[in-house]
C-alpha positions in Angstrom: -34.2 -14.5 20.3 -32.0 -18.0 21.2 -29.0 -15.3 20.4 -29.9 -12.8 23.0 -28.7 -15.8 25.5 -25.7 -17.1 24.0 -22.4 -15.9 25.8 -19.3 -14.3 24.2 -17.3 -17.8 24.8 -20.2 -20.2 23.3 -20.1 -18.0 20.4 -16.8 -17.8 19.9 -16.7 -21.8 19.9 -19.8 -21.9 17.2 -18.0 -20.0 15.3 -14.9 -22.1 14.4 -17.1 -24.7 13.0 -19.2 -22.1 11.0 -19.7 -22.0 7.1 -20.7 -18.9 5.5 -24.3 -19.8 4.5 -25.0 -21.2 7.7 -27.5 -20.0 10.2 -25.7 -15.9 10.6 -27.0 -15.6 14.4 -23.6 -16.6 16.0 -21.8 -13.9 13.1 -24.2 -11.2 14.3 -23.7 -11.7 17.8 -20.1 -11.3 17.7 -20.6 -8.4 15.1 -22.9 -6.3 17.1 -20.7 -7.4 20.6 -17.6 -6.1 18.6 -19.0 -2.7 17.5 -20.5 -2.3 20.9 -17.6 -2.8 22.8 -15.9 0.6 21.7 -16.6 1.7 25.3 -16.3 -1.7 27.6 -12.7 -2.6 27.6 -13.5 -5.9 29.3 -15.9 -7.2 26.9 -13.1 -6.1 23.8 -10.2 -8.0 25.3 -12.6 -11.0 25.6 -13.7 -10.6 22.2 -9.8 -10.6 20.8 -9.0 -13.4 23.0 -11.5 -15.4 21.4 -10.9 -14.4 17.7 -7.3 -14.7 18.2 -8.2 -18.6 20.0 -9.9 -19.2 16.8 -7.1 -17.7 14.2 -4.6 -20.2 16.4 -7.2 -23.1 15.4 -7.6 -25.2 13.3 -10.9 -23.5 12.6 -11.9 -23.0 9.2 -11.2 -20.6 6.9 -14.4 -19.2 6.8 -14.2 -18.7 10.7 -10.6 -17.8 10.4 -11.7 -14.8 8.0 -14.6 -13.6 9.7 -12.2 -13.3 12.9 -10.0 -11.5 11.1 -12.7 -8.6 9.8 -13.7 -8.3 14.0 -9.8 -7.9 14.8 -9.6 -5.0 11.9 -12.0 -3.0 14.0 -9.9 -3.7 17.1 -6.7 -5.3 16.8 -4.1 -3.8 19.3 -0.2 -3.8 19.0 -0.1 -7.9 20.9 -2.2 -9.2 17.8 0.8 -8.3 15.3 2.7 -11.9 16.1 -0.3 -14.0 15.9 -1.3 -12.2 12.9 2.2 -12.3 11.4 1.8 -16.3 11.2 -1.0 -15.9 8.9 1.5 -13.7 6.8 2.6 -16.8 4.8 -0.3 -18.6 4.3 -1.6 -18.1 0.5 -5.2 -18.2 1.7 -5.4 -16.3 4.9 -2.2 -13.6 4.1 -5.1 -10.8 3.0 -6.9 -11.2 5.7 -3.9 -10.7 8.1 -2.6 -7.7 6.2 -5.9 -6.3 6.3 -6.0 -6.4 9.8 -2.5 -5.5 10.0 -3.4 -2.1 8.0 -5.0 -0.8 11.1 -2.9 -1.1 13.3 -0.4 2.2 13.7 2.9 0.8 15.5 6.5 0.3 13.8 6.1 -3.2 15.2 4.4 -3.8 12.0 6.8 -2.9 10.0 9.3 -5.5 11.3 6.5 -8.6 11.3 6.1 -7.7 7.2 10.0 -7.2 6.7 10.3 -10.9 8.4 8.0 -12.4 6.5 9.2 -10.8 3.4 11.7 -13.7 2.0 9.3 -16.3 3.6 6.7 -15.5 1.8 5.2 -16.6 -2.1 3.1 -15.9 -4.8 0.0 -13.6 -3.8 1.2 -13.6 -0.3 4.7 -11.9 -1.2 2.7 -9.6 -3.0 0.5 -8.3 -0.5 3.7 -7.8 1.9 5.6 -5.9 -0.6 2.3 -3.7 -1.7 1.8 -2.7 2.6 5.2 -2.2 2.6 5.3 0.4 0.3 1.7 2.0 1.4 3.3 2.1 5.0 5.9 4.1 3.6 8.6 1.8 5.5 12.0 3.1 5.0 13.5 -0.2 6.9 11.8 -1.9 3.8 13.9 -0.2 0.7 17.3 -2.5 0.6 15.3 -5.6 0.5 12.6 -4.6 -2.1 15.7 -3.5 -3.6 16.7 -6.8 -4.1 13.2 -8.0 -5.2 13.4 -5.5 -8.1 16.3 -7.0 -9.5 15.3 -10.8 -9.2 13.5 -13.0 -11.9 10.2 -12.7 -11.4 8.5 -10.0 -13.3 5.4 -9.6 -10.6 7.4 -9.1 -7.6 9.6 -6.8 -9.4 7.3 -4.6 -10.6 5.4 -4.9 -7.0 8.6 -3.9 -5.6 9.5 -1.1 -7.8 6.5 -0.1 -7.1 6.8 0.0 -3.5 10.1 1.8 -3.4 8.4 4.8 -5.3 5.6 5.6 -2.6 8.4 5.4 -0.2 9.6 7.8 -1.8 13.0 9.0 0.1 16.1 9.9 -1.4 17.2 6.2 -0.4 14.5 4.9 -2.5 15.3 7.2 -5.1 19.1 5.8 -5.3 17.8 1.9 -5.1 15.9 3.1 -8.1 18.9 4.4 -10.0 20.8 0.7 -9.6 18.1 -1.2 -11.7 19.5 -0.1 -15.0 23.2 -0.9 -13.8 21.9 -4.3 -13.0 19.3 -5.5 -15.3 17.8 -4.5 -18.8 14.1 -3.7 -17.9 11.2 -5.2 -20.1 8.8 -2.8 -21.4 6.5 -3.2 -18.6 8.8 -2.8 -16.0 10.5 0.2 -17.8 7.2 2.2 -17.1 7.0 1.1 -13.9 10.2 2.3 -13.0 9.3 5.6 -14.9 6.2 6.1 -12.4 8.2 5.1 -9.2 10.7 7.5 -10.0 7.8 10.2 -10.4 6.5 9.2 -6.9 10.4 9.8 -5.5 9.9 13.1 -7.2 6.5 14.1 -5.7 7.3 12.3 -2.1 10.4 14.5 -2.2 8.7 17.4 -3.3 6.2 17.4 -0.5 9.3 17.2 1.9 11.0 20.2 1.0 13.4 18.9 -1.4 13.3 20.5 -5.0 16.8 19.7 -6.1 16.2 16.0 -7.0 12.7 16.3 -8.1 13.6 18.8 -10.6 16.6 16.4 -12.1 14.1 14.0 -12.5 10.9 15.5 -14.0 13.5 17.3 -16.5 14.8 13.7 -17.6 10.8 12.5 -17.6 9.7 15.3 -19.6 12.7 14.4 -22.2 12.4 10.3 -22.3 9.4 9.1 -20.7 6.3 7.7 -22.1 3.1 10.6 -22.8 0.9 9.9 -19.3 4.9 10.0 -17.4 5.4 13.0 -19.4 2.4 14.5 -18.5 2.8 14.0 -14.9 6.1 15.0 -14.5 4.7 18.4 -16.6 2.6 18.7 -12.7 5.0 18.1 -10.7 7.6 20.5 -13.0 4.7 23.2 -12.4 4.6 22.3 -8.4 8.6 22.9 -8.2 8.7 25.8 -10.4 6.1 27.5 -12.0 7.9 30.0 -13.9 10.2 27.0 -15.5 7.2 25.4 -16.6 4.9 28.1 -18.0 7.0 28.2 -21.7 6.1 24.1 -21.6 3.0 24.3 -20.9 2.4 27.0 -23.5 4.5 24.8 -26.1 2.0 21.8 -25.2 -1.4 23.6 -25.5 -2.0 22.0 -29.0 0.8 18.9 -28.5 -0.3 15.9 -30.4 -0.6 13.7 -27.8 -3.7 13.6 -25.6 -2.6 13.5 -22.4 0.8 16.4 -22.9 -2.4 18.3 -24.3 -4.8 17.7 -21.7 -1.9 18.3 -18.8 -1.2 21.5 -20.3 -4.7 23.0 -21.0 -5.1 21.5 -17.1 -2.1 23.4 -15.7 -3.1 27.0 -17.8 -5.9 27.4 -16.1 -4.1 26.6 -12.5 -0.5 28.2 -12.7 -1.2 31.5 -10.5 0.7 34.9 -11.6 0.3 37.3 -14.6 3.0 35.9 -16.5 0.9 32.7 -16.6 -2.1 34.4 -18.1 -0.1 36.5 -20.5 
């Protein structure tokens, strides 16, 4: 149709004045061009061009978003600045770290990390969360300090965070929150699961020594789904130290210490697990 004679550039300029329930030809166009330019390298850098032109807009916010979705299929490391301005914005910050998501470079990690103290409310959140999914060991002092300040979402965000980080740095940022501050219950089991992730992350790299110091303390003091999983992760580090527990909790009274154990009998290899 009409569509099939529309250039990327007129398109591009429909679209900052589009609405979402408006006519969807212009949106398909730039869809379809999008996918299909995978293998043209020209027609991709003028597609970014013009979806980055219309995030620097003032363009609406439906535009703005739909921009965005193109750039997550192919967004390249010279997006991250104009996509770190979105960082702030309440409205458009998901958007940008969705886009953001896809693209593998450290340069990433230092565009969140800037925006980190600049940023508020849902925004803030979304940071801290990539943050931590990245795995973004720059990112551990300053969640660090998040943990410890007054506002209950961001500290249990960044507690969070710090535990799929996971290094033994992040474990010892973990360690100063109950120096610092008296943890409400909510936080408390938060802090219980990131130190489990420390365990686990640590695990997987080789390191028994520290997870084993803290799955023993879980399995002592923390609450019966912690318990249970540090009961796994016991049985990942050493079997043999885990079989008499697991034994002990085949008719425990709580569900999930039961369920764990009847879970781990069946999996622990050796004869002295079937015996």
């Amino acid at each position: 149709g009409s569509a099939g004679a529309i250039t990327v550039d007129e398109a591009i300029e429909k679209l900052k004045t589009h609405r979402f329930g408006q006519n969807d030809d212009v949106l398909n166009f730039l869809y379809e061009s999008a996918i299909g330019s995978h293998s043209d390298p020209a027609l991709r850098k003028k597609l970014n061009d013009g979806f980055t032109r219309v995030l620097e807009s003032d363009a609406a916010y439906d535009a703005k978003q739909f921009a965005c979705r193109q750039l997550a299929l192919t967004a390249t490391v010279e997006h991250i600045p104009i996509l770190g301005k979105h960082l702030t914005d309440e409205k458009m910050s998901h958007m940008a770290l969705y886009v953001l998501r896809h693209i593998d470079s450290p340069e990433v990690d230092k565009v969140l990390l800037a925006n980190l103290e600049k940023a508020a409310g849902r925004a803030k959140l979304g940071i801290i969360n990539l943050l931590g999914t990245r795995r973004c060991e720059a990112a551990v002092r300053p969640l660090g300090v998040l943990m410890l300040g007054s506002d209950q979402q961001v500290s249990i965000a960044a507690i969070e965070a710090i535990g799929r980080i996971g290094t033994n740095d992040a474990y010892s940022q973990l360690s100063i929150y109950d120096v610092s501050k008296e943890p409400s219950k909510i936080e408390a089991l938060a802090l219980e699961r990131a130190h489990l992730n420390c365990a686990d992350r640590l695990l997987e790299s080789g390191d028994t020594r520290t997870p084993l110091k803290i799955y023993d303390y879980a399995l002592e003091a923390y609450s019966p789904t912690n318990r249970a999983a540090a009961l796994k992760g016991l049985a990942q580090a050493d079997p043999q130290k885990a079989i008499p527990l697991i034994t002990d909790w085949l008719d425990h009274s709580d569900r999930p210490l039961r369920q764990m154990a009847v879970r781990l009998a069946q999996e622990i290899p050796g004869q002295k697990a079937t015996e």
